[in-house]
N, C-alpha and C positions, 0 to 999 in steps of 0.2 A: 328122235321120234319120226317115221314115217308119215307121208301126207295122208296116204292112206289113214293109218291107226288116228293122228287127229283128227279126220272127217267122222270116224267111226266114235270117237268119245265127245266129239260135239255133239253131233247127233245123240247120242246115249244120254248126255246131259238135258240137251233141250227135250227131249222125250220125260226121261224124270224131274223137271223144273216140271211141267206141263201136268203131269200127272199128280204131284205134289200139291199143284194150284188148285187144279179140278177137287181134289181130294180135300183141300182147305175150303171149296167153296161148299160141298157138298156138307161137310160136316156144321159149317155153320148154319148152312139153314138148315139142318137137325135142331141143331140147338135152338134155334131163334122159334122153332115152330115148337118147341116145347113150353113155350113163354108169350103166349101172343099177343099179351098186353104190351108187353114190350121186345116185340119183333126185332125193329130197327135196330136197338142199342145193341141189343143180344147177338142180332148178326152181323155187325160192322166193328164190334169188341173181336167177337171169335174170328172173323175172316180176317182183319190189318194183323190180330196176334198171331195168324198163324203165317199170313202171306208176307208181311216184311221178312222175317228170317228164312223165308224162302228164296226170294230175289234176291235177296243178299249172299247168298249161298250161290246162287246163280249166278250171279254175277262174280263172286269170287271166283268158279269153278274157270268161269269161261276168261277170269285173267291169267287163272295159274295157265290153261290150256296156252293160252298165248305166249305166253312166258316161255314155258317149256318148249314148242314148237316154232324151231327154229328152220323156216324155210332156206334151202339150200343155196 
């Protein structure tokens, strides 16, 4: 893999980790403002549910990356 094409799939990566998180944040306070008695729970249930297997994802993405790219 060229240095290039790795710069370009980090980047792609951190761009969709990033959007993935936004998008976990956003939806939980959807949720949590559906329930306002119980906001807090609502949105710290639905955000760690959604954000753990994201970072996790993320961080897998960005080992395989290294893995795979083998500077010369």
């Amino acid at each position: 893999m060229s240095e290039y094409t790795a710069f370009l799939l980090h980047k792609m990566l951190v761009v969709t980790v990033n959007c993935l998180m936004l998008g976990a944040l956003f939806l939980a306070m959807y949720r949590a403002s559906l329930t306002p008695d119980e906001f807090n729970i609502t949105f710290f249930k639905t955000l760690l549910t959604l954000l753990l297997p994201t970072l996790v994802l993320g961080f897998a993405g960005k080992y395989l990356l290294r893995r795979y790219h083998r500077p010369a």
